[in-house]
ZADO-658821 format. One record per residue (C-alpha): residue number from 1; y, z, x. Coordinates in nm, 3 decimals. Last residue first. Layout:
{pt NUM,{Y,Z,X}},
...
//
This chain:
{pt 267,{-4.452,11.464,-6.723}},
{pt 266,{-4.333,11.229,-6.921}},
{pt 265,{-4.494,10.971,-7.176}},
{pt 264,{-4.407,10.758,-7.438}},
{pt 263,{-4.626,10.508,-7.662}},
{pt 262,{-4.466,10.204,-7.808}},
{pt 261,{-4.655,9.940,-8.056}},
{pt 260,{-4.538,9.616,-7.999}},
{pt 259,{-4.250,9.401,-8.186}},
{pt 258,{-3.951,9.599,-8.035}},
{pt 257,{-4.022,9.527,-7.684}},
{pt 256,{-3.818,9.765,-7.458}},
{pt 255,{-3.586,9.611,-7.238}},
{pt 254,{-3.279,9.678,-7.442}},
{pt 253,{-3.302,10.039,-7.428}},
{pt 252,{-3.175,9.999,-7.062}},
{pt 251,{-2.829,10.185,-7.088}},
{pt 250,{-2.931,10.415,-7.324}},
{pt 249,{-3.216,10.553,-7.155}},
{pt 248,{-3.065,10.561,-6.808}},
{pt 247,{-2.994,10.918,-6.836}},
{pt 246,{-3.392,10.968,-6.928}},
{pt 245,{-3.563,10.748,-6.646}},
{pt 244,{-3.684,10.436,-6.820}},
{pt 243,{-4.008,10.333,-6.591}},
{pt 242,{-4.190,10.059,-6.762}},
{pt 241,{-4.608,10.101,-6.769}},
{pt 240,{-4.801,9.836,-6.666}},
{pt 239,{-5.046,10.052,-6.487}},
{pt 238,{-5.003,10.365,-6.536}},
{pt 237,{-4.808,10.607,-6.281}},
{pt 236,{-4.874,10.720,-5.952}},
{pt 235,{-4.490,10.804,-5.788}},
{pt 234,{-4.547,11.146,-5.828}},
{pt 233,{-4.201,11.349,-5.619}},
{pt 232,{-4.021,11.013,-5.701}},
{pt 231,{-4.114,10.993,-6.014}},
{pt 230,{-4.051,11.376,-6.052}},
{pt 229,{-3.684,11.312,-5.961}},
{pt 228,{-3.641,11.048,-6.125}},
{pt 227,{-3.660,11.182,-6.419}},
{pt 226,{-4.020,11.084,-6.613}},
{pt 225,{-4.005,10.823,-6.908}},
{pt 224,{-4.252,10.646,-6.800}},
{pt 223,{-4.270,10.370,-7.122}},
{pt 222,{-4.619,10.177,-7.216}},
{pt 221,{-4.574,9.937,-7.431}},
{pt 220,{-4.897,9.815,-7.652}},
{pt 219,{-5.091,9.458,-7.706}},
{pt 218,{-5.428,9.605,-7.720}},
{pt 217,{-5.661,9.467,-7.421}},
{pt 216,{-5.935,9.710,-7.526}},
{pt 215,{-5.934,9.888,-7.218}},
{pt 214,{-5.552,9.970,-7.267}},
{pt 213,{-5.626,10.087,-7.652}},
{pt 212,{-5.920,10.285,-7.493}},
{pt 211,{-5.720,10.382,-7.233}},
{pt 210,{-5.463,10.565,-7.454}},
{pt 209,{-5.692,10.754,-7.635}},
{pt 208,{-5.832,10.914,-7.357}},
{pt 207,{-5.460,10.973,-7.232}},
{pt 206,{-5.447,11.196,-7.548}},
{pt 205,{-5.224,11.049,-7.835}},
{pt 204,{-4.927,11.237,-7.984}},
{pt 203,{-4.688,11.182,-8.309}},
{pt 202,{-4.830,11.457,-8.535}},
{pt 201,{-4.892,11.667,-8.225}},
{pt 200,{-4.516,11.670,-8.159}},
{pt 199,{-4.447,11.814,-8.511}},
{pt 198,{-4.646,12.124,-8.423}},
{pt 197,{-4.532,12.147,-8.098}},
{pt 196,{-4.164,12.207,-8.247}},
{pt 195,{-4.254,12.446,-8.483}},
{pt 194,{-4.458,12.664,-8.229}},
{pt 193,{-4.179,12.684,-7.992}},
{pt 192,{-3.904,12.732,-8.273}},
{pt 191,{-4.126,13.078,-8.365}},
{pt 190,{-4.147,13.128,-7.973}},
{pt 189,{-3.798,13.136,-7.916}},
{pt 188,{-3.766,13.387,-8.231}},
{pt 187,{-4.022,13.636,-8.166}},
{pt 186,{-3.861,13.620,-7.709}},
{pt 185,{-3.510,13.713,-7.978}},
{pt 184,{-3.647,13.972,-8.192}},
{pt 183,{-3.821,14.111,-7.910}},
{pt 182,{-3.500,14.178,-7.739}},
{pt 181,{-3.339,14.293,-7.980}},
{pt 180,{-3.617,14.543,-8.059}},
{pt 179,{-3.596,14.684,-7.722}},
{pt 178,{-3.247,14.734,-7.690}},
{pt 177,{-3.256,14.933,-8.035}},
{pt 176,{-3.523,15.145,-7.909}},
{pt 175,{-3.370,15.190,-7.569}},
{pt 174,{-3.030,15.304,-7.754}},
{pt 173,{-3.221,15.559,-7.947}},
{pt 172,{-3.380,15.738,-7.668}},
{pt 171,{-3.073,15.843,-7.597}},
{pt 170,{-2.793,15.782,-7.814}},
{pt 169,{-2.555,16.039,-7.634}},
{pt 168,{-2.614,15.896,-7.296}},
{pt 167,{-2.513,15.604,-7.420}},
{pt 166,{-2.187,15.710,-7.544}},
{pt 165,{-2.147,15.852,-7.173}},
{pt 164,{-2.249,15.524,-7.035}},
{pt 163,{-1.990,15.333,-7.261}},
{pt 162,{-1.733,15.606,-7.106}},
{pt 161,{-1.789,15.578,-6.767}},
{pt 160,{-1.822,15.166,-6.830}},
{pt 159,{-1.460,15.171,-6.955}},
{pt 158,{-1.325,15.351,-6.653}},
{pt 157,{-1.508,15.136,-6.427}},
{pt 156,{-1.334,14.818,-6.613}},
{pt 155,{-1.172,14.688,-6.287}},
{pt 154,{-1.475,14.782,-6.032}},
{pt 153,{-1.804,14.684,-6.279}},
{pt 152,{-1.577,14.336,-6.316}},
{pt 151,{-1.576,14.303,-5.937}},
{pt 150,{-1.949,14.402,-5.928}},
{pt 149,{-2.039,14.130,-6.168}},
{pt 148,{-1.814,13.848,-5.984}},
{pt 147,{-1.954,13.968,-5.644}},
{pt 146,{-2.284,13.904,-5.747}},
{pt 145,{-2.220,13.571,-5.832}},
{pt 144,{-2.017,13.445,-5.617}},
{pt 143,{-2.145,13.548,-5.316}},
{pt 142,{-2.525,13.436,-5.439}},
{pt 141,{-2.338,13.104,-5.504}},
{pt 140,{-2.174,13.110,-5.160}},
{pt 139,{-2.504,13.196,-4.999}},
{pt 138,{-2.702,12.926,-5.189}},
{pt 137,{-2.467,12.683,-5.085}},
{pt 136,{-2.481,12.787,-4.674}},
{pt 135,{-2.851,12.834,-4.695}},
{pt 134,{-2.912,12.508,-4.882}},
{pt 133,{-2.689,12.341,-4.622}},
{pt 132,{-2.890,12.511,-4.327}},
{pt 131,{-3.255,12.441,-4.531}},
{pt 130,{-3.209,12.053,-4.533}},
{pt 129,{-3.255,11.935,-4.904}},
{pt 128,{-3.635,11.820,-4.947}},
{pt 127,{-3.600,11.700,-5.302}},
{pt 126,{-3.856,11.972,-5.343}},
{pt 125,{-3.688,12.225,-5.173}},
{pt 124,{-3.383,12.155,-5.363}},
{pt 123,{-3.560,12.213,-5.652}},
{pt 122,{-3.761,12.514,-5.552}},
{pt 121,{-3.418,12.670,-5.490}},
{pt 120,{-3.276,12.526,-5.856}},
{pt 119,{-3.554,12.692,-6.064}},
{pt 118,{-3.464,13.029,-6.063}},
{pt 117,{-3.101,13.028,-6.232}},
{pt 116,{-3.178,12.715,-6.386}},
{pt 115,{-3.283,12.853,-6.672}},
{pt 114,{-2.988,13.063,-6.761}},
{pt 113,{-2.684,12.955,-6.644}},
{pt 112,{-2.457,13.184,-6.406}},
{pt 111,{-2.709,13.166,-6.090}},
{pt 110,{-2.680,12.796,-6.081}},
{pt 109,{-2.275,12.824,-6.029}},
{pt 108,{-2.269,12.729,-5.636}},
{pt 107,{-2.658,12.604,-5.643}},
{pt 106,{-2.518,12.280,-5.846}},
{pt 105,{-2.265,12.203,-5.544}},
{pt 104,{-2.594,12.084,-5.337}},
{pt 103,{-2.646,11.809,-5.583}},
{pt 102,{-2.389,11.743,-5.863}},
{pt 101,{-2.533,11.531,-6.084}},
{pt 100,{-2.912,11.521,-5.949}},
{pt 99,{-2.893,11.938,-5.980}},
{pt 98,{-2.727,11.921,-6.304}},
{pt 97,{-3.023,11.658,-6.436}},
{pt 96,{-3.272,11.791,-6.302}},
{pt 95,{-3.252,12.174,-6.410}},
{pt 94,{-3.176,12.035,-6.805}},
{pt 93,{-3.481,11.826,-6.719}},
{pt 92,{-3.760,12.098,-6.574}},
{pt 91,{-3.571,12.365,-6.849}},
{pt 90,{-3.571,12.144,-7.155}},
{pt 89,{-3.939,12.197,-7.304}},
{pt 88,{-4.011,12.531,-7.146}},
{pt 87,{-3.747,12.731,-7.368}},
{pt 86,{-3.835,13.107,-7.291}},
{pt 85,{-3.961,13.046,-6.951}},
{pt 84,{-4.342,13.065,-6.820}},
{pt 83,{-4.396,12.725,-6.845}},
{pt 82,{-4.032,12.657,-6.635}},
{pt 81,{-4.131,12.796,-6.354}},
{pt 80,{-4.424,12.654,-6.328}},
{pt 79,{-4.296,12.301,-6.393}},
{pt 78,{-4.108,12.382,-6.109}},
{pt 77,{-4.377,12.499,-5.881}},
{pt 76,{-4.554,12.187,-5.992}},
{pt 75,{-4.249,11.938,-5.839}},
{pt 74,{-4.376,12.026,-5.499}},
{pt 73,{-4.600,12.252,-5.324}},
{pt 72,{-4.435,12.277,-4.981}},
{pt 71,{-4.077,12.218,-5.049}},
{pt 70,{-4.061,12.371,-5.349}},
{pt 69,{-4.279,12.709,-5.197}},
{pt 68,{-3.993,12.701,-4.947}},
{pt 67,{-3.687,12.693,-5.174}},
{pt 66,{-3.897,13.008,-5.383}},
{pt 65,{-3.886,13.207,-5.089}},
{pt 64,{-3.531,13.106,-4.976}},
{pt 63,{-3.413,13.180,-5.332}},
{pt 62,{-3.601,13.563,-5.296}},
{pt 61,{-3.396,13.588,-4.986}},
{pt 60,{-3.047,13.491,-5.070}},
{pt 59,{-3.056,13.702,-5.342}},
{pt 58,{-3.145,13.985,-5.198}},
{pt 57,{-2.885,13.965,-4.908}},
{pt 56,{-2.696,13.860,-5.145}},
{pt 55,{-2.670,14.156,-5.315}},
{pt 54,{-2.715,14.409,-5.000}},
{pt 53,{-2.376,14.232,-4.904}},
{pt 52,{-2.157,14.322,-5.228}},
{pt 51,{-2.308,14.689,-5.246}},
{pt 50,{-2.213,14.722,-4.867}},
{pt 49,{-1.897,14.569,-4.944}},
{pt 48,{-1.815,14.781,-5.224}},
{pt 47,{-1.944,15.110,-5.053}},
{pt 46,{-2.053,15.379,-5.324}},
{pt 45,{-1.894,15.678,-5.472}},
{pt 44,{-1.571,15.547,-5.416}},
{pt 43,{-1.456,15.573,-5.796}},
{pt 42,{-1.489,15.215,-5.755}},
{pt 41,{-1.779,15.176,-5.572}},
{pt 40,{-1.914,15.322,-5.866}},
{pt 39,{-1.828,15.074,-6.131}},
{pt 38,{-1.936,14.809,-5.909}},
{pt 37,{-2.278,14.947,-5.941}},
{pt 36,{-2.300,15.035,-6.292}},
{pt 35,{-2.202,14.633,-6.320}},
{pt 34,{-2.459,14.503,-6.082}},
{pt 33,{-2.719,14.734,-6.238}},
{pt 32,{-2.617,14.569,-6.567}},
{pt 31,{-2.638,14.227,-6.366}},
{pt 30,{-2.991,14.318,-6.216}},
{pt 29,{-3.198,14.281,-6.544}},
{pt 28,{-3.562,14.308,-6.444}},
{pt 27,{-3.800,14.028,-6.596}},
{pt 26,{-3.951,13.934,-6.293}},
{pt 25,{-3.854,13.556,-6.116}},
{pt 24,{-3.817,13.587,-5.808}},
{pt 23,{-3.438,13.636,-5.875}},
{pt 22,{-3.488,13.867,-6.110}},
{pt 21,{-3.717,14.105,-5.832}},
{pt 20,{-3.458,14.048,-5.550}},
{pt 19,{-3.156,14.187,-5.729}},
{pt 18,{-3.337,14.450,-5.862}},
{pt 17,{-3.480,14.553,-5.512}},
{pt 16,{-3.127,14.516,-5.320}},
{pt 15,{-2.975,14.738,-5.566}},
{pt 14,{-3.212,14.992,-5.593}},
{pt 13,{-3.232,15.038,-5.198}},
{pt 12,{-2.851,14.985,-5.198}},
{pt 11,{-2.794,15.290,-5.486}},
{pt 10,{-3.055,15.568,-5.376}},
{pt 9,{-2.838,15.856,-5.451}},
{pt 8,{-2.568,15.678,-5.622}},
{pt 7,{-2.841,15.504,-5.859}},
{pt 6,{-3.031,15.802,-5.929}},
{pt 5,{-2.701,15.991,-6.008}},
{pt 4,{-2.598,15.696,-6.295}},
{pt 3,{-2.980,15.709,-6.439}},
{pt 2,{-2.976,16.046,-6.491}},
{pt 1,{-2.640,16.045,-6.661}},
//
């Protein structure tokens, strides 16, 4: 295959690049090029731990770009991240609450779960983590990662020859149906996107709204129901309002007046 001889000829380069693109944040697939890649070293045709180093090394470097831009800019590159994402709605507190359960230890499997993938380094930038333990935890998880993919590219290299040459035979084909899939699914996300704004502007009111009732005297609750972490990273809030982070909704559900008219916000 073309694709197969391109990589062996300029395999580290193309590595390294695809490695570094996803983890900025492009939509490039580097664990099939992970798995082609570990299938060749291999059959010896390429260095496993020169493959296994470049990795990280790309890695490493696209999570220290986007751990600095946390750190600088705050809990908006995050919400950044997660506008441009497939399920916006749960990625800022799905990524919160792993990374406040298990802190540092969260960047050793982050690259395995989708979503949090790219926003944990601008997390622990923004919770101001020192860079040598991010370095060290981010290194192991890069480790991990990419050397899980090219270690299963190395055992089932025989299997990937042939499911390469089977691909070879579809042709243009194959890239027709892996295109349509994929569409299918970003047509799908956005369908349940849609649906679920829909029924949320049923139930909303516009902060104009809101200090008119406020300005009015109107007997109303107010409930910040931001994670801790962006209360902490935008401690301004309205006046009156009761901070309930999320986790502690349950707990603390008691406090809430159940005789007023309640109004939510996050971030």
């Amino acid at each position: 295959m073309e694709s197969l001889e391109f990589l062996i000829r300029h395999g580290y380069t193309v590595i390294f690049a695809f490695v570094l693109a996803e983890q900025l944040g492009f939509p490039l697939p580097a664990i099939p090029v992970l798995l082609a890649a570990g299938a060749l070293a291999g059959t010896g045709k390429l260095s496993f731990p020169l493959v296994l180093g470049v990795a990280v090394a790309g890695a490493v470097l696209a999570d220290s770009f986007w751990y600095e831009l946390g750190r600088r800019r705050g809990i908006r590159v995050l919400q950044l991240l997660c506008r441009i994402s497939l399920e916006p709605d749960s990625c800022v507190r799905r990524t919160e609450e792993v990374f406040v359960r298990h802190g540092a230890r969260s960047l050793l499997v982050a690259k395995f779960i989708p979503g949090i993938n790219t926003a944990a380094p601008p997390l622990a930038g923004i919770v101001r983590m020192k860079y040598p333990r991010f370095l060290a935890f981010d290194s192991v998880g890069a480790f991990l990662w990419a050397g899980g993919f090219l270690g299963l590219g190395w055992l089932f290299s025989d299997q990937l020859e042939r499911v390469g040459g089977e691909a070879a035979r579809l042709g243009g084909w194959l890239l027709v149906l892996l295109i349509g899939g994929a569409a299918g699914y970003i047509a799908w996300k956005y369908y349940q996107r849609q649906r679920f704004l829909r029924e949320l502007r049923i139930a909303r009111i516009t902060a104009h709204e809101l200090k008119q009732k406020l300005d009015a005297g109107e007997n109303v609750v107010v409930v910040d129901l931001r994670h801790k972490i962006d209360f902490e990273a935008e401690p301004e809030a309205i006046p009156g309002a009761l901070h309930v982070p999320p986790e502690e909704f349950e707990q603390r559900h008691g406090e809430i007046p159940r005789d007023r008219e309640l109004i939510l916000y996050c971030t």
